[in-house]
C-alpha positions in Angstrom: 10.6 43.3 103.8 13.8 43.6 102.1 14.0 43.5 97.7 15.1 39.6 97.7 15.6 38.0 94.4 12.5 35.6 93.3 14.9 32.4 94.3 15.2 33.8 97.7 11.2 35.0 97.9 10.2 31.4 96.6 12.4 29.6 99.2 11.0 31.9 101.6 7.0 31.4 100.7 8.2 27.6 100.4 8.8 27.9 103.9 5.8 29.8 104.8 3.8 27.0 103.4 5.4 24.1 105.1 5.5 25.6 108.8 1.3 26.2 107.8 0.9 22.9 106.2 3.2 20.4 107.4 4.7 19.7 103.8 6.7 22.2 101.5 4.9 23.0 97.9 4.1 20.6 95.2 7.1 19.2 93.5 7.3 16.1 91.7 10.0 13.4 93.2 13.7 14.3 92.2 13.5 17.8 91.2 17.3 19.2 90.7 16.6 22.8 92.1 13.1 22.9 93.9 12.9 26.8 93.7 13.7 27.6 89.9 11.3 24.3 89.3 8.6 26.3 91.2 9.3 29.6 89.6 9.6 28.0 86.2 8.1 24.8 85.6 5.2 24.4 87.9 1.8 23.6 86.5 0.2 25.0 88.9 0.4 29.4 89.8 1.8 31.1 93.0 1.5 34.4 94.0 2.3 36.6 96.6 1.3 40.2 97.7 2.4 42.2 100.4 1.0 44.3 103.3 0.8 47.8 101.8 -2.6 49.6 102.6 -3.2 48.1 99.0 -0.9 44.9 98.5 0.6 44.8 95.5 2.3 41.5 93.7 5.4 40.6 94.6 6.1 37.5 93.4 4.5 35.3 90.7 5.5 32.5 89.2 5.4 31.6 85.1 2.2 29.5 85.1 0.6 32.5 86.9 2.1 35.4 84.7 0.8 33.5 81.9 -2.6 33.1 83.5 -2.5 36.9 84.3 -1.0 37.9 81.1 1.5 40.1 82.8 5.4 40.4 82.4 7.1 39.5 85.1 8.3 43.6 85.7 4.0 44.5 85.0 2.5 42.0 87.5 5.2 43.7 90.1 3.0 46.9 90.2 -0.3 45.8 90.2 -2.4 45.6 93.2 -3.6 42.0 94.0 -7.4 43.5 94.4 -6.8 43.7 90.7 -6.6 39.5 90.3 -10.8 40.0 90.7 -13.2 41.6 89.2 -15.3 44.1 91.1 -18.1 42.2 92.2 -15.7 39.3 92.7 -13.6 41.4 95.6 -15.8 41.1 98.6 -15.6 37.6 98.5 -11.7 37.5 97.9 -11.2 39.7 100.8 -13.5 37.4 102.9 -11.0 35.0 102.6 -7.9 36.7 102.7 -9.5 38.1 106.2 -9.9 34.4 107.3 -6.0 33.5 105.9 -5.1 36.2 108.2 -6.9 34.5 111.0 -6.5 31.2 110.6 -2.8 31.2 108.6 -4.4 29.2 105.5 -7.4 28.2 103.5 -7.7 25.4 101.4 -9.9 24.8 98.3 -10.5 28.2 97.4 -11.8 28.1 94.0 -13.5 31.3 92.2 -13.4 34.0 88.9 -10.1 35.8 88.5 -9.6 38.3 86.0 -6.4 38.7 83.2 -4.8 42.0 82.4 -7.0 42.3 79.3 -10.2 42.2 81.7 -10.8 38.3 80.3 -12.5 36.0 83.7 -10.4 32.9 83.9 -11.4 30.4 87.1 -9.0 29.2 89.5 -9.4 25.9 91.2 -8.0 24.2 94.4 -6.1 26.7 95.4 -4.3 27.4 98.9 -3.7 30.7 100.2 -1.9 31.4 103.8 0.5 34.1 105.7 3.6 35.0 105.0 5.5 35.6 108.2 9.1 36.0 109.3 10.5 33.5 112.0 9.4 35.9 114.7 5.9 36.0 113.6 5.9 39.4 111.8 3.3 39.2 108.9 4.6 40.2 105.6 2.5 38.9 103.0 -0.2 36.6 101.6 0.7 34.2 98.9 -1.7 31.5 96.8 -0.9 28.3 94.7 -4.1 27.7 92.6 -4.6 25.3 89.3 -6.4 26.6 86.3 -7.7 23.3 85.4 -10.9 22.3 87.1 -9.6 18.3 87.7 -6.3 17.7 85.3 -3.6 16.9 88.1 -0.1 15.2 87.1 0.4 12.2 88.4 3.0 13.1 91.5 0.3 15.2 92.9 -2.3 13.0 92.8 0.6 11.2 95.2 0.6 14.1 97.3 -3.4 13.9 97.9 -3.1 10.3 99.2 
């Protein structure tokens, strides 16, 4: 895949999710500009690797640089397998081998691990394929919440 600018490479994992899901990414009502909301504001992380023999990060919004502790030009060179500690990877790859399968997951919750080596949990998160229009995988990509149950209340909207 082409170098795209981070509004273009949200907009495009926005679409990604919706075709998967049937809805395009959290957002509460009346949002200006959806995609520098998402990159910016959202209280919730996204991610996205890509397909190299060891993805690395290619996108990453603030909520999960600041989760990460990365700058936004670090978190572009590390490999996602980094996001877990060692004994946390087999399971991480478990479900990025079902994502791959199935397109998404839902509710994947587990230990992730900060640039200083610090275990922070992730909670309700969502991870599926990133594809072009004719089906050609390019990535993986996750929205996750680093509070177990503290939701705003326009998603609690989306849930009903």
């Amino acid at each position: 895949m082409a170098t795209t600018t981070n509004d273009t490479l949200i907009r495009q994992i926005n679409e990604c999710f919706h075709k998967l899901s049937g809805k395009p990414l959290y957002a509460p009502p009346g949002v200006a500009d959806t995609d520098q909301w998402l990159t910016e504001e959202a209280p919730y992380g996204i991610l996205a690797h890509n397909t190299d023999a060891d993805p690395r990060f290619i996108y990453a919004n603030a909520h999960a640089l600041a989760s990460f502790k990365y700058s936004p030009e670090e978190i572009l060179v590390v490999p996602s397998r980094l996001s877990a500690s060692e004994q946390d990877r087999p399971e991480r790859q478990s479900m990025l081998e079902v994502v791959l399968r199935d397109g998404i997951v839902y509710n994947y919750s587990g230990p992730r691990v900060d640039k200083h080596g610090n275990t922070f949990t992730i909670y309700d998160g969502v991870v599926w394929q990133l594809s072009d229009p004719d089906g050609k995988v390019w990535g993986q990509a996750a929205l996750f919440w680093t509070e177990e149950t503290k939701r705003p209340e326009w998603f609690r909207h989306v849930l009903d």
